[in-house]
C-alpha positions in Angstrom: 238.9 35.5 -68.7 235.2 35.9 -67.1 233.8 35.4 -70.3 235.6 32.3 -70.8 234.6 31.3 -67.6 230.8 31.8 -68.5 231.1 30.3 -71.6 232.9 27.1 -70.3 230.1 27.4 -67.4 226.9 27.7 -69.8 228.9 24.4 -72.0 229.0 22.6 -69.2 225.5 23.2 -68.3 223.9 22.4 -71.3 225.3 19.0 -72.0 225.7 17.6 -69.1 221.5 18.5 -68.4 221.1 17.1 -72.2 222.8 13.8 -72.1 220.8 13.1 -69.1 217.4 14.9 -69.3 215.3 12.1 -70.4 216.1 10.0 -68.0 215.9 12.7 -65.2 212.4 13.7 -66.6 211.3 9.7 -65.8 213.0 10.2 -62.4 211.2 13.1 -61.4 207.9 12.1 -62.7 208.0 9.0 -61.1 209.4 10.6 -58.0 206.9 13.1 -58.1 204.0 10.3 -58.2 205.7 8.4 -55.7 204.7 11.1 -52.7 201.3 9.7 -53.2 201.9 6.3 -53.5 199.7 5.1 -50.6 197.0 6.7 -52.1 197.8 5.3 -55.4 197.7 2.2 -54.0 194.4 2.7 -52.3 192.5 3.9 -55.9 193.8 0.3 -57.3 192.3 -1.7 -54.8 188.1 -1.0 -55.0 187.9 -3.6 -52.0 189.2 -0.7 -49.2 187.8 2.5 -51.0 184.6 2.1 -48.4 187.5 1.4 -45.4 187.1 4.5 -43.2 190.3 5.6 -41.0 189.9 4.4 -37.0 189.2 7.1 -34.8 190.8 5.3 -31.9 193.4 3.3 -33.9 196.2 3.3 -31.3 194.0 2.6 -28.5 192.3 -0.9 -30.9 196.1 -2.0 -31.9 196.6 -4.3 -28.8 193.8 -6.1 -29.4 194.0 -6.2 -33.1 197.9 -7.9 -32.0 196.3 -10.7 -30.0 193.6 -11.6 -32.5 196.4 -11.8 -34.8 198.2 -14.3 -33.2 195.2 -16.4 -32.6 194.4 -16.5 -36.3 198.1 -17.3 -37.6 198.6 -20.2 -34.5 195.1 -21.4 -36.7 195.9 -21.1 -40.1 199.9 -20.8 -40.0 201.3 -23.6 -37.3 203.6 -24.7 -39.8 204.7 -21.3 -41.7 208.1 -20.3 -41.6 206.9 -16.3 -40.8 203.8 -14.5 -39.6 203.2 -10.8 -40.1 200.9 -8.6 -39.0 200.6 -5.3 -40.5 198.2 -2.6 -39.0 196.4 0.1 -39.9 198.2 3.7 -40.6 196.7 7.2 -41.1 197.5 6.8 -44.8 196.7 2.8 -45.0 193.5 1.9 -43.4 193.1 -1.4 -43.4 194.5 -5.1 -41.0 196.5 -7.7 -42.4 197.4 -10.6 -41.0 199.6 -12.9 -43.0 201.9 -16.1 -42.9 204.8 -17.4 -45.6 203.4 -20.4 -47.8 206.1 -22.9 -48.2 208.1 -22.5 -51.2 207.8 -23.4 -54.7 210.4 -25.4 -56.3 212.8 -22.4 -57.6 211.7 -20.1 -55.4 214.4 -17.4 -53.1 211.4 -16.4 -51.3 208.3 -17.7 -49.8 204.8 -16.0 -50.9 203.0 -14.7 -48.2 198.9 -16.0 -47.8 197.5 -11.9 -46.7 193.8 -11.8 -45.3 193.0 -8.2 -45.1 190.5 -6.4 -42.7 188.3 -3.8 -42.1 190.0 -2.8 -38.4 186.4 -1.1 -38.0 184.3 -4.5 -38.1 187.3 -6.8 -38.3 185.6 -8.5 -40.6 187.5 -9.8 -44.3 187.5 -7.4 -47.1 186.5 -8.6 -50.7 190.0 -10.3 -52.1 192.3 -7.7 -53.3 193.5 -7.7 -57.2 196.9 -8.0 -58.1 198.6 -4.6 -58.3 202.3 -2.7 -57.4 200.1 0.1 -57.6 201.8 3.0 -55.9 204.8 0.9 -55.5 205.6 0.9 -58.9 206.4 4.2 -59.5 208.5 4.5 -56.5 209.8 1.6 -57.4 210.5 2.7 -60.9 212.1 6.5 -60.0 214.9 4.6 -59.0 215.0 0.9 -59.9 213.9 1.4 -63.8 212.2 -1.7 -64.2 213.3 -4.9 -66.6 216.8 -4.0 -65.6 219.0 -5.9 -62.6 218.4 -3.1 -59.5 222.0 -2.3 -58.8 222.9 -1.8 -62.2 219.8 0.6 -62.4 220.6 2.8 -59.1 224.3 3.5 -60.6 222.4 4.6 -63.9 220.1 6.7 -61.8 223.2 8.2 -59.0 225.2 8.7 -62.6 221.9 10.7 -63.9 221.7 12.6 -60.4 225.4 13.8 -60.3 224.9 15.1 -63.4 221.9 16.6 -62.5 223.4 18.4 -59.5 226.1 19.6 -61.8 223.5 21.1 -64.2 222.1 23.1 -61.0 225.1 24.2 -59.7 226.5 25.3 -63.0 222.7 27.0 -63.9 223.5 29.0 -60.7 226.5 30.2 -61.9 225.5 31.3 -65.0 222.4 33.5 -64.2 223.4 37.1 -63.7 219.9 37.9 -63.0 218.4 34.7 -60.9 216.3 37.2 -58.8 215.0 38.8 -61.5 213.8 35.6 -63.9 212.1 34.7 -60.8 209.1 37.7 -62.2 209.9 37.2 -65.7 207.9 35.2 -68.6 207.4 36.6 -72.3 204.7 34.7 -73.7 204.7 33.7 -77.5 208.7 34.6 -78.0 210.0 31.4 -79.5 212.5 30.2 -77.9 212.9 33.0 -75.5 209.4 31.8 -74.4 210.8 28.2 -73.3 214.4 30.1 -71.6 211.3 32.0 -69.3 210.1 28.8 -68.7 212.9 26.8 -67.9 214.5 29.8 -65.7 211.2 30.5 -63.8 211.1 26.7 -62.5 214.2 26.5 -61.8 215.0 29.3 -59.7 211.8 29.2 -58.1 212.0 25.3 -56.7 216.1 25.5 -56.7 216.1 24.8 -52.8 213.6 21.7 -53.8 215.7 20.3 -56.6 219.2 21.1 -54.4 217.6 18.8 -51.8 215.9 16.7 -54.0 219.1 15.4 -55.7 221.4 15.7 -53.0 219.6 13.3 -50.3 218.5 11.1 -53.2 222.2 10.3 -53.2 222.8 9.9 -49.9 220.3 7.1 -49.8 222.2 4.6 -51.9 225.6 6.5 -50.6 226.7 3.0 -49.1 226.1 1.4 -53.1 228.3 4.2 -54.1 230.9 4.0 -51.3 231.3 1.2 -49.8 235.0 1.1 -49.1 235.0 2.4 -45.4 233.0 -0.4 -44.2 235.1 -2.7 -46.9 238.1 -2.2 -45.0 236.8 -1.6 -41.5 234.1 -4.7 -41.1 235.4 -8.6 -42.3 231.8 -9.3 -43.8 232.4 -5.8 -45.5 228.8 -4.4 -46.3 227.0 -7.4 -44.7 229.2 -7.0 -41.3 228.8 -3.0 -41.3 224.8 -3.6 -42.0 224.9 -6.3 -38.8 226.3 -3.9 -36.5 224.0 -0.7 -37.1 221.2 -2.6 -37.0 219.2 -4.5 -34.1 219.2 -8.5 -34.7 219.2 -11.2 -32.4 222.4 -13.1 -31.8 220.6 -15.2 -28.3 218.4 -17.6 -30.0 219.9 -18.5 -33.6 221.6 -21.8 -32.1 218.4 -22.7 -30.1 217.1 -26.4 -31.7 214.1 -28.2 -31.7 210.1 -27.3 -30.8 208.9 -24.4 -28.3 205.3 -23.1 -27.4 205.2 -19.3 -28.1 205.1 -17.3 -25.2 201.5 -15.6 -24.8 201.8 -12.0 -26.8 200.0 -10.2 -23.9 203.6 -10.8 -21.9 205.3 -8.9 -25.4 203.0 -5.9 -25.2 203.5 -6.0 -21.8 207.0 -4.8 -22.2 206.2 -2.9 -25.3 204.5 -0.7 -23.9 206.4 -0.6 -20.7 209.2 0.9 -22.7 207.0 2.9 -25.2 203.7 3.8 -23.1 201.9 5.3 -26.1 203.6 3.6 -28.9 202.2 3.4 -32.1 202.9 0.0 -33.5 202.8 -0.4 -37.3 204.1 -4.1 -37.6 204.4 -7.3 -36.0 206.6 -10.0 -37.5 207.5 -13.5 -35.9 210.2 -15.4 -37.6 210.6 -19.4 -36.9 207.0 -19.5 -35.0 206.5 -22.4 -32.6 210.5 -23.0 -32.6 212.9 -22.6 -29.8 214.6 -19.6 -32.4 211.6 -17.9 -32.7 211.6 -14.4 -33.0 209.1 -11.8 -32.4 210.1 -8.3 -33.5 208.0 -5.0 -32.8 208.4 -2.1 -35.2 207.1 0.9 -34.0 206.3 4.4 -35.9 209.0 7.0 -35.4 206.6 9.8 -35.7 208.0 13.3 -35.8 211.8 11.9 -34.8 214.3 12.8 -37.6 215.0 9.0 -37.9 214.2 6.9 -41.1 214.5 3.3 -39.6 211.3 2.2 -37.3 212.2 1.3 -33.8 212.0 -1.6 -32.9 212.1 -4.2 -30.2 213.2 -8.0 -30.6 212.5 -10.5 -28.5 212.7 -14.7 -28.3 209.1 -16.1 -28.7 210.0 -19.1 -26.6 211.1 -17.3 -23.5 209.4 -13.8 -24.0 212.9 -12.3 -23.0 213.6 -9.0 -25.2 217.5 -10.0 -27.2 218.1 -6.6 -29.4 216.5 -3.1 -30.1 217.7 0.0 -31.8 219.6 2.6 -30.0 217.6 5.0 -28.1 219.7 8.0 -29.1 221.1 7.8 -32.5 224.7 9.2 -33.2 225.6 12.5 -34.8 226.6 10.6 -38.2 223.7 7.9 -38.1 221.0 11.2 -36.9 222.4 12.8 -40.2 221.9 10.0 -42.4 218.4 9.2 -41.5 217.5 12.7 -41.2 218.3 13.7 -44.4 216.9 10.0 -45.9 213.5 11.6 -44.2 213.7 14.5 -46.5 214.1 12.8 -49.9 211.3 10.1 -48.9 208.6 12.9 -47.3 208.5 10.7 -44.1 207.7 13.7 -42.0 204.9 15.5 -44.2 202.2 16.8 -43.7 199.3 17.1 -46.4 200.3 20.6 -47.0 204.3 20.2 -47.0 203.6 16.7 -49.2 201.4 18.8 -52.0 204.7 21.0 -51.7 207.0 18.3 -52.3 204.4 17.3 -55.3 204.4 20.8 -56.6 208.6 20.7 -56.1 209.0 17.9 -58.2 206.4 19.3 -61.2 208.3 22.2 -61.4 211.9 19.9 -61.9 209.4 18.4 -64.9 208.9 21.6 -66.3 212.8 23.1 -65.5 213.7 19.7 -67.1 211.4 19.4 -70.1 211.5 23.1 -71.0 215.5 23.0 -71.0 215.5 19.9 -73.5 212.8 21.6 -75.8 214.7 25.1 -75.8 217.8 23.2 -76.8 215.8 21.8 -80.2 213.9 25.1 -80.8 217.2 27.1 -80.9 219.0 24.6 -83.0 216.2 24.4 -85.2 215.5 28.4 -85.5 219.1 28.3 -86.3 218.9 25.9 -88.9 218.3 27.2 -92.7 215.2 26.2 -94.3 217.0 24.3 -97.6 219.5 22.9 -94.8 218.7 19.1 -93.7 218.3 19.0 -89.8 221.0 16.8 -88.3 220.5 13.2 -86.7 221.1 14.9 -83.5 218.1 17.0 -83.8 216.2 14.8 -84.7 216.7 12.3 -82.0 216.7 15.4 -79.5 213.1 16.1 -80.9 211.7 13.2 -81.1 213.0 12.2 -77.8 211.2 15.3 -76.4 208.0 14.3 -77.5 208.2 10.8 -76.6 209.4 11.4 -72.9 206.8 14.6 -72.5 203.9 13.4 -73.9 204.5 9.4 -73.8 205.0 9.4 -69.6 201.5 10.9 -68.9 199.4 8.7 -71.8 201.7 5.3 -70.4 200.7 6.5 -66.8 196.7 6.8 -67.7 197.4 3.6 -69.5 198.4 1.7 -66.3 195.3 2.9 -64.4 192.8 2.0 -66.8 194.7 -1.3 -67.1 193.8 -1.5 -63.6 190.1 -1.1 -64.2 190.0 -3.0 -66.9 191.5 -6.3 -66.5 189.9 -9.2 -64.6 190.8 -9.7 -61.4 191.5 -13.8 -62.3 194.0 -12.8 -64.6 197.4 -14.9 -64.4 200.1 -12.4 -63.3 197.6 -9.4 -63.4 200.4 -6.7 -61.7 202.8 -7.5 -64.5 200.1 -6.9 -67.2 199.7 -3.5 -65.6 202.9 -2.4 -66.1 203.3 -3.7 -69.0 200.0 -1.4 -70.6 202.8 1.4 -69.1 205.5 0.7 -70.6 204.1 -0.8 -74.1 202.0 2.7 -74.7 205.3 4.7 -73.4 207.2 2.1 -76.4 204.4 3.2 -79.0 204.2 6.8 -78.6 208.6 6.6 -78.8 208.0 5.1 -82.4 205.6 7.8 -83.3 207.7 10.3 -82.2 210.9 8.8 -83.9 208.9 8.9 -87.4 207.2 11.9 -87.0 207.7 15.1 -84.4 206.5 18.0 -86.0 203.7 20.7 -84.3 201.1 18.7 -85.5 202.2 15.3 -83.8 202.4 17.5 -80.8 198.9 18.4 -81.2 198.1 14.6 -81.5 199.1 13.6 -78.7 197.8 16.4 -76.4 194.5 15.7 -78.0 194.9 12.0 -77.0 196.4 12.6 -73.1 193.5 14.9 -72.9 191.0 11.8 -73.9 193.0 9.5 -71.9 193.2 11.5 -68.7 189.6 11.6 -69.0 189.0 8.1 -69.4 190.4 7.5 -66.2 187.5 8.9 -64.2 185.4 7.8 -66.5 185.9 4.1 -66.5 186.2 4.2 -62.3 182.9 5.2 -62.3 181.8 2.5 -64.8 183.8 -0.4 -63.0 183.5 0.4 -59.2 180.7 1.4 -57.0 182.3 4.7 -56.6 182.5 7.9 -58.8 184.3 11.5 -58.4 180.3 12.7 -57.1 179.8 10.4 -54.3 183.5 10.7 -53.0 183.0 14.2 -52.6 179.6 13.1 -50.9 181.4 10.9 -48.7 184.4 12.9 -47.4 186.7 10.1 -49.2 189.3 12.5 -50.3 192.4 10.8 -51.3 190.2 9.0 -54.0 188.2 12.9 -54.8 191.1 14.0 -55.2 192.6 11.6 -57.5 189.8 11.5 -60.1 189.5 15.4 -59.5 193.7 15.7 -61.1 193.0 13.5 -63.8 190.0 15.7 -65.2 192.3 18.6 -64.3 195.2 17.2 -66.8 192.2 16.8 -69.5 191.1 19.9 -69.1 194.9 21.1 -69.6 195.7 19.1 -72.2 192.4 20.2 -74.3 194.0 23.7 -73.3 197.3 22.8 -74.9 195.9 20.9 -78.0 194.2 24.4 -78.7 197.3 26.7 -78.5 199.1 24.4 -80.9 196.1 24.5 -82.8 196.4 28.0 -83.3 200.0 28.6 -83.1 200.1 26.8 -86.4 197.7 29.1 -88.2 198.9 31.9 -86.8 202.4 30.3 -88.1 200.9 30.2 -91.6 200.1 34.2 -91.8 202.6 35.2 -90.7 203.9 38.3 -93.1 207.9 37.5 -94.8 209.1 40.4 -92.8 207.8 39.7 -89.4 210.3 36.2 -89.7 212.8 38.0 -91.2 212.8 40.4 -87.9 212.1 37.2 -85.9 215.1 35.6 -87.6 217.2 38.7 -86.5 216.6 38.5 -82.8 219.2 36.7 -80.7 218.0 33.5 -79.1 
C-alpha cells in the first residue's frame, strides 16, 4: 500500500510538472525579471540615466502639484484627463501629462507626457518608445499576442499544476533535509535529480508563496460567482463597492472653474500630514463633474491599493476615499497581493525574491532535463528515440537557452533602433520573441550536446554585447556608473557580463564533457549503464 502510494505520488509529480514546465519556466523567468522592472525601465530610457534621486522629495511634492496644474490649465484646457505622476525612490523623474483627443477607432485616448528632471524641473531629452520593464511583468502573466483573460486562465491552469507538482515533490522525498547538502557532480542523470532537489527544497517556502498568492491575485477571474450572485452588476457592482468612486458629481452639467489645488492639498495633508503622494489625476477638468483624485503611497501598510482621496474640482469638497481600516478579508487579500508583487521590499529582501525565483528556473529546468536524460540513458543505442523525446529535448533547449538569447535580444533592440522609428516598443518585442522563434527551430532540427554548446557559446556573446553596445550608444558605460554611484544601471551591465562569463563557463564543460564522452573505456558504460537512475 505505501508503495503504491509513492508510486502514484512520484506519477503524479512528474507529469503534471512535465506538461506544464515550459510554460512555468517563461513564468518564472519573466516573473523573476519583473522584480526589477523599474530599473529595467530606467536602463531603456538614456534620457533619465543622469536623473539623480531628490534628497527632499516629499518636502518638493507640493510645489511640484501646483506647477502641475499651471502647466496642464496651459497646454490641456480642452483634455478630457490630466495626470501628474511624481517622482518615487525607484522612479526619479516628473511627469505631467494630459489625454489627446481620440483617433477615429480608438477605446482610449493617448496621453501627451512631458517628463522632468524634479531636481532642475527642467524637460528631459524625449523618451523612446519602450514597455521596457513592463514587458516582462506584463508577459509572466499576460503571454503576449494572446487576448489577456484567455492568457491568465492558461497561466492559473499552469500555477495549479505547479502547486500540485510541489506539494506532491514534498511527499515524495524521504530525505528533504538531507538533499538540502547533497550534489554529486558529473553523475548523469543523478547529477540533474541533485540539482533539481537542491533548488527545490532549498527555495520551497519561496515557490509555496510564489504560486499560491500568484493565484490569489486573479482569484476574482477564477471565482467570480460570490459576487455573481450577491451584486446585480455582478463583477462590475462588487468592484464599485470596494472601491472609492464618486457618485456626487457624475450628474453635474455644463462648465466650472477648477477650484485652486492649494485648497486640495490643504485637506490632503490635513488628513495625511506627511503623506507621500505618488499621483495626481483630474478627470473632466474645467467641468462641473470634474474630479480630482489623490493617490497616496501605502508605505510599509500590508495594503496593495494606494489610498486615496477624491474630491469635486468645482467645489473642492472631498466625495469618496478608501477605508481607513481595511477588513480582516480585504487586509488578507491585499496583504498577500503585497507578497507576490514585492511591494514591501527592500533591496536586500527584493535580491531574495530575485534569487527565489532563479532557483524555481533551475528546480524547473533541471526537472524537465532529468526527465530526457533518464529516458534517453534508458533508451538502447540501435533503438529510435520516440517523438516524445524528442519534442521533450528539443523543447528543453529552446525554452533554456532561447529565453536568455530573446531577452539580450530585446535590449540590444533597444539600443539599436532609432528612436523615430514607427511603433518602436512593438519592434522591441518583437527582436524577443522572433530570436526565442529561431532558436525553437534550431532546437526542433537539432538538440544534441553540441547544439547545446552552440548556444551557450552564443548567450555568452550575446550577454556580452549588451554592455558592450550601451557603452557605444549612450554617454554612459559599466566604468563611469560605478564612478558615479548610479547603481541600478552598474548593476545591470555588471549581471549581463556575469551571465557571459557563465555561459563561456558552460560552453567549456560541454566542451569537455564530449571528449571526455569519446574516451570513455566499454566497461566504464557498461558499469554506468548498470547503475539505477
Amino acid at each position: 500500500m505505501k508503495d503504491s502510494f509513492f508510486r502514484s505520488m512520484t506519477w503524479l509529480h512528474t507529469w503534471v510538472g512535465l506538461l506544464v514546465c515550459w510554460l512555468l519556466y517563461l513564468i518564472f523567468f519573466a516573473g523573476t525579471l519583473s522584480f526589477f522592472r523599474d530599473e529595467i525601465t530606467l536602463w531603456n530610457q538614456p534620457a533619465i540615466h543622469n536623473v539623480q534621486a531628490q534628497t527632499q522629495r516629499i518636502e518638493a511634492q507640493k510645489q511640484q502639484i501646483i506647477t502641475g496644474f499651471d502647466y496642464l490649465a496651459n497646454h490641456g484646457a480642452n483634455s478630457s484627463s490630466w495626470r501628474i505622476t511624481l517622482p518615487e525612490p525607484r522612479i526619479p523623474y516628473l511627469i505631467y501629462g494630459y489625454a489627446k483627443p481620440k483617433e477615429p477607432g480608438q477605446r482610449r485616448s493617448q496621453f501627451k507626457n512631458t517628463q522632468l528632471n524634479p531636481n532642475t524641473m527642467k524637460e528631459l531629452e524625449p523618451f523612446v518608445d519602450t514597455k521596457g520593464g513592463n514587458f516582462f511583468y506584463r508577459l509572466h502573466y499576460d503571454l503576449h499576442y494572446m487576448d489577456a483573460i484567455t492568457a491568465r486562465w492558461i497561466v492559473c491552469f499552469a500555477s495549479f499544476f505547479m502547486l500540485i507538482a510541489i506539494i506532491s515533490g514534498v511527499v515524495i522525498h524521504k530525505r528533504i533535509f538531507k538533499d538540502m547538502f547533497s550534489f554529486r557532480r558529473n553523475k548523469g542523470s543523478r547529477t540533474w535529480l541533485d540539482a533539481h532537489n537542491l533548488s527545490s527544497v532549498l527555495a520551497l517556502p519561496f515557490h509555496l508563496m510564489i504560486t499560491y498568492t500568484g493565484m490569489i491575485t486573479l482569484i476574482f477571474m477564477l471565482f467570480p460567482y460570490p459576487a455573481q450572485t450577491s451584486y446585480d452588476n455582478g463583477m462590475r457592482g462588487f468592484f464599485n463597492d470596494v472601491t472609492p468612486r464618486n457618485t456626487m458629481t457624475d450628474k453635474a452639467q455644463g462648465e466650472s472653474s477648477m477650484v485652486p489645488i492649494q485648497r486640495i492639498l490643504d485637506q490632503v495633508y490635513t488628513k495625511w500630514p506627511h503623506a507621500d503622494i505618488t499621483r495626481v489625476q483630474v478627470n473632466q477638468p474645467n467641468m462641473a463633474a470634474s474630479t480630482i483624485t489623490v493617490l497616496v503611497s501605502a508605505g510599509k501598510t500590508l495594503r496593495d491599493q494606494a489610498p486615496r482621496l477624491i474630491f469635486s474640482g468645482a467645489t473642492g469638497q472631498m466625495v469618496a476615499k478608501t477605508d481607513d481600516e481595511l477588513t480582516s478579508s480585504k487586509a488578507l487579500y491585499e496583504s498577500l497581493n503585497s507578497m507576490h508583487t514585492g511591494r514591501l521590499a527592500t533591496w536586500l529582501l527584493r535580491w531574495l525574491y530575485v534569487l527565489g525565483g532563479i532557483a524555481g528556473c533551475v528546480m524547473i529546468g533541471s526537472g524537465c532535463i532529468m526527465w530526457a536524460k533518464r529516458i534517453r540513458e534508458r533508451t538502447k543505442n540501435n533503438v529510435k528515440p520516440s517523438f516524445g523525446l524528442k519534442l521533450v529535448e528539443g523543447l528543453n533547449l529552446a525554452t533554456i537557452m532561447g529565453l536568455p538569447l530573446a531577452t539580450c535580444a530585446f535590449f540590444i533592440a533597444n539600443r539599436l533602433l532609432s528612436p523615430t522609428t514607427a511603433e518602436r516598443a512593438d519592434k522591441e518585442i518583437l527582436a524577443f520573441f522572433l530570436t526565442w522563434l529561431a532558436v525553437a527551430l534550431l532546437a526542433l532540427i537539432k538538440r544534441d550536446a553540441l547544439q547545446w554548446r552552440v548556444m551557450a557559446a552564443i548567450n555568452a556573446v550575446a550577454c556580452l554585447s549588451v554592455p558592450v553596445i550601451n557603452a557605444l550608444t549612450t554617454n554612459g558605460n559599466i566604468v563611469s556608473y560605478l564612478m558615479h554611484k548610479q547603481w541600478a544601471l552598474f548593476t545591470f551591465d555588471a549581471l549581463f557580463l556575469l551571465f557571459s562569463i557563465l555561459f563561456f563557463i558552460q560552453t567549456e564543460k560541454l566542451r569537455t564533457a564530449k571528449n571526455n564522452s569519446k574516451i570513455i573505456s566499454p566497461s566504464q558504460s557498461n558499469n554506468l549503464k548498470r547503475q539505477k537512475p
